[in-house]
C-alpha positions in Angstrom: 18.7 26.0 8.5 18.2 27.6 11.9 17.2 25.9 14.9 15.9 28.2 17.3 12.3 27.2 18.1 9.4 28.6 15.6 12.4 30.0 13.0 11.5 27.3 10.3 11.3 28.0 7.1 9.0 26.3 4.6 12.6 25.0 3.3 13.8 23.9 6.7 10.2 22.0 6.8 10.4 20.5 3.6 14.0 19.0 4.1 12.4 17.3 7.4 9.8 15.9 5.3 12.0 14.5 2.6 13.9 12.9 5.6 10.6 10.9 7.1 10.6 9.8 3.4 13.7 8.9 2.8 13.9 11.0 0.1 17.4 13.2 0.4 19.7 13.2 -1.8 22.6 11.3 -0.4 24.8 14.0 0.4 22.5 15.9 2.3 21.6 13.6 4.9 24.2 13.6 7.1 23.6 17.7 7.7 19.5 16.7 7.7 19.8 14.7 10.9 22.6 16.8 12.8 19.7 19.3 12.2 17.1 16.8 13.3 19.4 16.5 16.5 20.2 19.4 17.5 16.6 21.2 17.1 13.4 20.1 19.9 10.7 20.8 16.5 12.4 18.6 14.4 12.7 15.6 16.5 8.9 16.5 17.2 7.7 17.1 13.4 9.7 13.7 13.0 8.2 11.8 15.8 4.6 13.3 14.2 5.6 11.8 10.9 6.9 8.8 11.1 3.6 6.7 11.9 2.2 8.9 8.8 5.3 7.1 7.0 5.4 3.8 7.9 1.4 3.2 7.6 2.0 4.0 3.4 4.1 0.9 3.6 1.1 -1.4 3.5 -1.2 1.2 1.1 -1.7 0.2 -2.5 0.2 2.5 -4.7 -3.2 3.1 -6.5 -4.3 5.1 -3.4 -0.6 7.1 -3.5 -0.6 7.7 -7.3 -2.0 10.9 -7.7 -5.4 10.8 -9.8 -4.3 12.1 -13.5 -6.3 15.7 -12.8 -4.1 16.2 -9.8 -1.0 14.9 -11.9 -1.6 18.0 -14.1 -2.1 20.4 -11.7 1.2 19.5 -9.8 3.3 19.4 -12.7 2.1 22.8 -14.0 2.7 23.9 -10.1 6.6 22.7 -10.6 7.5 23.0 -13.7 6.5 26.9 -12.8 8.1 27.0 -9.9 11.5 25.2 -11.4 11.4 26.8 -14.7 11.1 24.0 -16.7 8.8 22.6 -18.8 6.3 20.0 -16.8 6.5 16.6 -16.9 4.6 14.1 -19.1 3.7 11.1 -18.7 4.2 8.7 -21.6 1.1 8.7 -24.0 0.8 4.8 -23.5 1.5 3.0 -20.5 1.2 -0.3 -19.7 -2.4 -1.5 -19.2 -2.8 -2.2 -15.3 -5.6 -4.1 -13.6 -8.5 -2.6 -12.2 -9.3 -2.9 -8.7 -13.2 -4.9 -8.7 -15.6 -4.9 -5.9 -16.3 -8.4 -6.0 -18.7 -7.8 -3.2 -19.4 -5.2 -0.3 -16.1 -4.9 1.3 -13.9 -7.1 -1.0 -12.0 -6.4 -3.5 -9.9 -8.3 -6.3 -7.3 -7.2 -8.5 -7.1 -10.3 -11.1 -3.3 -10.4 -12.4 -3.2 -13.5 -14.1 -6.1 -16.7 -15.0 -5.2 -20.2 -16.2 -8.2 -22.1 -17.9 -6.7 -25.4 -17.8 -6.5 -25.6 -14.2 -9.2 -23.5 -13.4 -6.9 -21.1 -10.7 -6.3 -17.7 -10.9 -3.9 -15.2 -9.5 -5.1 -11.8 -7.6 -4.4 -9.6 -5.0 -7.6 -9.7 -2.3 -8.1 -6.3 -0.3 -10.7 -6.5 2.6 -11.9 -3.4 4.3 -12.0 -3.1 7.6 -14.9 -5.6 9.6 -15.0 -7.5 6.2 -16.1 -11.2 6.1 -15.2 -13.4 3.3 -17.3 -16.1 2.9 -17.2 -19.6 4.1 -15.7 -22.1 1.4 -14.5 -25.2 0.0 -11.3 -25.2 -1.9 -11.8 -26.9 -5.2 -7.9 -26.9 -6.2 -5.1 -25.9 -4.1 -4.8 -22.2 -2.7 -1.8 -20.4 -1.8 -2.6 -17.1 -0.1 0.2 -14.6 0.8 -0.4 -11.6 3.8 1.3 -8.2 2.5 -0.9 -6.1 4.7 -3.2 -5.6 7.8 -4.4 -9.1 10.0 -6.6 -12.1 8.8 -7.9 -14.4 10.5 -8.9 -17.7 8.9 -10.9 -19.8 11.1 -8.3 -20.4 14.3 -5.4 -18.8 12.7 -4.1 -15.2 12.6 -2.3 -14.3 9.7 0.2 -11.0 9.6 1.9 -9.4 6.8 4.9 -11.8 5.3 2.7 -15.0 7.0 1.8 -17.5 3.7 -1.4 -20.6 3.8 -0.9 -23.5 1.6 -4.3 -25.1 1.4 -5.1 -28.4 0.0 -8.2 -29.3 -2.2 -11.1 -30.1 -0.3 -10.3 -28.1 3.0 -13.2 -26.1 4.7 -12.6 -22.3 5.9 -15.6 -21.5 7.3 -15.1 -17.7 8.4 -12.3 -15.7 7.2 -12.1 -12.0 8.1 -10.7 -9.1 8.9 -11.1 -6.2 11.7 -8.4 -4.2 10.7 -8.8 -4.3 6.5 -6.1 -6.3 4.8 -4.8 -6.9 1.5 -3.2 -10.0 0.1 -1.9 -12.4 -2.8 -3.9 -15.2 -3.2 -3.2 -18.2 -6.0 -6.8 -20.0 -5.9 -9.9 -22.2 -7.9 -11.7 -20.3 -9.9 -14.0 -23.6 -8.4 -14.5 -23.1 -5.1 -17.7 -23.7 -3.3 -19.1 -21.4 -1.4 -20.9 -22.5 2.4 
């Protein structure tokens, strides 16, 4: 690696990158950041990146996998480039839920129902401006924040904050400005204002 200004190589580059994602092998990143530290682009390419890094934190990994034609294309692309044979996938994988639109703006992932007590277990993604509708809670809901800010009613929730909300209770407006996606343990009962 070289650390005048501008003398970068696409290898140079491409060790920075697997820095931001904490991606290096072990052993290499120790001479990555005296690099880093040393060199006025790097800390800048880094500074550039990690925003890029931290915001995939809080993306579904459907939006990171790659779509299955792209899949093909890149391992052709390295399996030519490494001189192996490319990589693939096992024939069956485990069947994931799909991502619904339930309606405009809010979608639901259903990971598990129970008929007997009428609940059901999801993962709730609002875009951003997104309005849920008013409700009544029929059963008990549990709703968990992994990502982005909702506001029910008076309350703003971030990620990692948790509701536990009793049959019968009232949210009249939940919603969210930024788009946020969350777990949510609820009646398949509940009553809509």
């Amino acid at each position: 690696m070289n650390s005048k200004p501008g003398t970068h190589s696409q290898e140079h580059l491409d060790l920075v990158f697997l820095f931001a994602l904490q991606a290096l092998p072990p052993r290499e990143v120790a001479a990555v950041e005296a690099q880093i530290s040393s060199c006025e682009d790097c800390r800048q390419e880094i500074e550039t990146l990690r925003p890029i890094v931290r915001s995939f934190v809080g993306w579904s990994t459907d939006l990171l996998r790659p779509a299955e034609s792209l899949w093909g294309r890149l391992a052709k692309r390295i399996a030519n480039e490494t001189a192996t044979r490319p990589f693939v996938p096992p024939l069956e994988t485990a069947v994931k839920p799909e991502w619904e639109e339930a309606a405009p703006g809010i979608h639901v992932k259903i990971l598990a129902r129970n008929a007997e007590n009428d609940s059901v277990s999801m993962l709730v993604r609002l875009d951003p401006g997104t309005d849920y509708p008013g409700h009544r809670h029929a059963g008990i809901e549990e709703l968990h924040l992994l990502h982005g800010v909702l506001k029910v009613d008076d309350r703003t929730l971030y990620p990692g904050d948790f509701i536990h909300s009793e049959a019968g209770r009232v949210d009249h407006r939940v919603w969210s400005e930024t788009g946020c996606t969350c777990f949510l343990v609820t009646s398949t009962k509940d009553a809509l204002l």
